[in-house]
N, C-alpha and C positions, 0 to 999 in steps of 0.2 A: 559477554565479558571476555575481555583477552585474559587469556592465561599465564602462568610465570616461565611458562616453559615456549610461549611463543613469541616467534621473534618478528617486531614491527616491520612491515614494509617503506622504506622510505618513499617519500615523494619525490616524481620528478620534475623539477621547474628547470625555465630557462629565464634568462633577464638579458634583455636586447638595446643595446644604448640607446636604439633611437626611440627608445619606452623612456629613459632614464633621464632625469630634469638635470639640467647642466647647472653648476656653482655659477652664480654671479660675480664671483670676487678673484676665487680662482678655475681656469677655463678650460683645466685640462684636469677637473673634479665632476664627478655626474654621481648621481644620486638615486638609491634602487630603494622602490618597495617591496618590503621579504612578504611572502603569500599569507593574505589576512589570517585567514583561520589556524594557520600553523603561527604565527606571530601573537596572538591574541591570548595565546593559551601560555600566560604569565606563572603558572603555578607550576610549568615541567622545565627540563633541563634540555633547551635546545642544540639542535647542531644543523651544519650544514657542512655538504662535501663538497666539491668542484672537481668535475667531471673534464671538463674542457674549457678552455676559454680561445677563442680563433676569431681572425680578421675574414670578411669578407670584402676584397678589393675591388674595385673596378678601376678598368678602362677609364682616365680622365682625357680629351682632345685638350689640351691647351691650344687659344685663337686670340690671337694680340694686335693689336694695332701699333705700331711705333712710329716714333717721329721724332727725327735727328733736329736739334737747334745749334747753330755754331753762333757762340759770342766774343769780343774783341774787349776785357779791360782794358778802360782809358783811364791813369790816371787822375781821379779828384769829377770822375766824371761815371752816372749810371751804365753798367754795361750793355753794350748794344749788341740786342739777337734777333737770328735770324730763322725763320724756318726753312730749312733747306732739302728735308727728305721727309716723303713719308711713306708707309708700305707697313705688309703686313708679315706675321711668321706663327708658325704654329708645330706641337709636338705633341707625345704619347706621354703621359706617366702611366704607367702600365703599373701590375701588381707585385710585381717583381725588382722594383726600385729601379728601374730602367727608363730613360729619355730616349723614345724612341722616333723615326720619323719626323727628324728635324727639318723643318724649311723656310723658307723668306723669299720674299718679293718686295721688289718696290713697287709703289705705283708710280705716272708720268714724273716728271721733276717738278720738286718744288722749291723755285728760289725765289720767295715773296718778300714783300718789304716787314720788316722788322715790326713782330707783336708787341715788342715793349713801347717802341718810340718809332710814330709813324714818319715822323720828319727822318727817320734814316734809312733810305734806303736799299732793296735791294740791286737798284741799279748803280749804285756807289762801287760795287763789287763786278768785275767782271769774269772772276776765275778763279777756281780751288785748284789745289794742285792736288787732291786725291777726288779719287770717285768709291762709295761706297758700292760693296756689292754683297751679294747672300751669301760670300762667306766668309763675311766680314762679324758674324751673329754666331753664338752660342748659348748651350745652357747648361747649369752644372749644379752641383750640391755642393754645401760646403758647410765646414762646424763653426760657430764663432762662443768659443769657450767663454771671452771676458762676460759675453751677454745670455749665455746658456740658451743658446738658440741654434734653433739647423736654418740655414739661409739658401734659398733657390736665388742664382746667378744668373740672371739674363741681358746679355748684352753683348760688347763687342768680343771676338776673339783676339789671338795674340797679335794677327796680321795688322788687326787694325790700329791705326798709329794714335799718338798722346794726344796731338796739338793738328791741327789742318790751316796751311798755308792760304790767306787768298790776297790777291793782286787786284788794286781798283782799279778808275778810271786814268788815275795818273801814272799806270804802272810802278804806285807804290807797295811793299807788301807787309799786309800785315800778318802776326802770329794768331790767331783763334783758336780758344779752345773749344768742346762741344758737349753737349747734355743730351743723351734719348731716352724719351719717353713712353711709358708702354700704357695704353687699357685695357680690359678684360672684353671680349665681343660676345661671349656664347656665356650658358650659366655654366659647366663645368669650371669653365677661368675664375667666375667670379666666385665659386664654391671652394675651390683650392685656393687661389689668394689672398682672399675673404677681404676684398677691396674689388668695386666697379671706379673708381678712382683713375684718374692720370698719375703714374710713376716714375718719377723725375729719377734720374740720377748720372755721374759723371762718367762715362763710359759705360754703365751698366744698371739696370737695377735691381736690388736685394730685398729680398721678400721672406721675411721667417715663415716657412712653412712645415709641415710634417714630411718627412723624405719618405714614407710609405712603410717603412722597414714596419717589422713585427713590435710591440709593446713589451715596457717593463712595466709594471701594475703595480701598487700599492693599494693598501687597501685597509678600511676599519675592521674588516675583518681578522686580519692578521696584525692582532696589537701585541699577542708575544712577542713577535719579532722584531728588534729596535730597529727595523726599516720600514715596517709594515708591510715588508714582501709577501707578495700573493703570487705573483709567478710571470712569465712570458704569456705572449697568446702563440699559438702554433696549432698547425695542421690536426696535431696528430692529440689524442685524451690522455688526459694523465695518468699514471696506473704506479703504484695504487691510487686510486682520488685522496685530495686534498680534504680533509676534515678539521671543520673550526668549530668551537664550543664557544655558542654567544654567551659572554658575561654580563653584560647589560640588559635588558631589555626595550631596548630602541626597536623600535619596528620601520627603521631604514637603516641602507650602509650604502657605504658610499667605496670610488675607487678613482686613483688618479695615476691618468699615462703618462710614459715617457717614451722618450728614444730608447730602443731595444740598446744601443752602441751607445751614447750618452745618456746617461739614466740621470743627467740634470738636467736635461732638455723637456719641456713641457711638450705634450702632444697634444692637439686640440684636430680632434674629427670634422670636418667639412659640415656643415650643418644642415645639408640635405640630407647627409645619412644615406647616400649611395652608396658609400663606405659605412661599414657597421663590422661592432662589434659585439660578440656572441658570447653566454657564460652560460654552460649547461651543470646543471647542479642538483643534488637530491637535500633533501629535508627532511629530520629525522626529529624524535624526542629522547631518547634513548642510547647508549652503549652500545646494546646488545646487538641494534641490526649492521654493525660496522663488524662483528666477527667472521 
């Protein structure tokens, strides 16, 4: 029988997302079971500290395929496109929010007749007045407040122009604009984009994804707080640790990420869980062992 004079030792757990059952509704909510035996025991006055909470990042290869189409609106008339380029490019998201190792290639030319309407074409055209080349590609982050999203940027760079000239048979010239398309080749790609899909878009395409940065946490845990702040993840342990006194008795709690820099931006972890996030924590019944 413990004594009044001695002081309980807490327990130590850890809770690891890729243990943690994701929200269906909402996707950047996951959901922890607190350890049976300490949960069960409905008649004492629970707590739990949090010791740390930290990212483990990895090395993602981004490997995409793209493919340039240039189309010609015609007035009162379907617009006509054409496949014109295709090739590949590929970069680092490292752990460190860094795009590193950027590159492209094209492969042979492709100037084939028109995927929409086969009756048009690509020998109707005999010449572009631009030639695209690898460093006509980049990639970037970026915030889009009205949608509370972080948006990965892949497509053309500054150099690369609006509109591309081309000149038929008749040496007539038309204006054309252009769409590149990108798909996912390796699973890293399709784990951070979370689409194997073709990505259309008008010089570029935008992709809401997690910029890798550190998390702002919410959490059931912390319901004094009118935010339900639970804290950042970071390298380093908390000190002194974080202690919460459960008023309920739920025997789960749950925790939802954000952007470290926009704490309205959802964050949603790649769902292989290469990336993982880590909560080390003790579990207590008592006061006394937090003296």
């Amino acid at each position: 029988m413990q004594s009044k004079n001695q002081r309980e030792i807490p327990k130590e757990v850890m809770f690891k997302l890729s243990d943690a059952v994701q929200d269906q509704i909402e996707k950047n909510k996951y959901w922890f079971e607190f350890p049976s035996q300490w949960a069960n025991q409905l008649d004492k006055d629970p707590i739990i500290g949090i010791r740390s909470m930290y990212l483990t990042k990895t090395n993602r290869l981004i490997n995409l395929e793209f493919t340039i189409l240039i189309s010609e609106d015609i007035p009162n008339q379907t617009p006509k496109t054409w496949l014109v380029r295709k090739g590949n490019l590929g970069f680092t998201l490292d752990g460190d929010v860094n795009i590193k190792n950027f590159t492209s290639k094209f492969n042979a030319i492709w100037f084939s007749n028109t995927i929409e309407d086969s009756t048009y074409r690509a020998s109707d055209y005999k010449e572009m007045n631009y030639e695209w080349n690898s460093k006509d590609f980049a990639a970037w982050f970026d915030y889009d407040g009205d949608n509370k999203k972080t948006i990965l940027h892949i497509g053309c760079s500054l150099q690369c122009p609006n509109s591309i000239t081309v000149t038929d048979n008749n040496n007539q010239t038309h204006t054309c604009n252009f769409k590149i398309g990108f798909q996912a080749l390796n699973n890293d790609t399709i784990a951070v984009l979370g689409t194997n899909n073709l990505v259309y878009g008008n010089r570029e395409a935008t992709i809401p994804i997690w910029t890798r940065y550190n998390c702002y946490i919410r959490s059931s845990l912390a319901e004094d707080d009118a935010n339900g702040f639970l804290g950042h993840t970071r390298p380093v342990a908390y000190y002194p640790i974080k202690y919460y006194r459960l008023k309920n008795k739920n025997k789960k709690f749950w925790i939802k990420l954000y952007e470290t820099k926009y704490h309205d931006v959802p964050v949603i972890i790649p769902v292989d869980y290469r990336d993982d996030l880590f909560i080390e924590a003790v579990v207590l019944f008592t006061s006394e062992g937090l003296l």
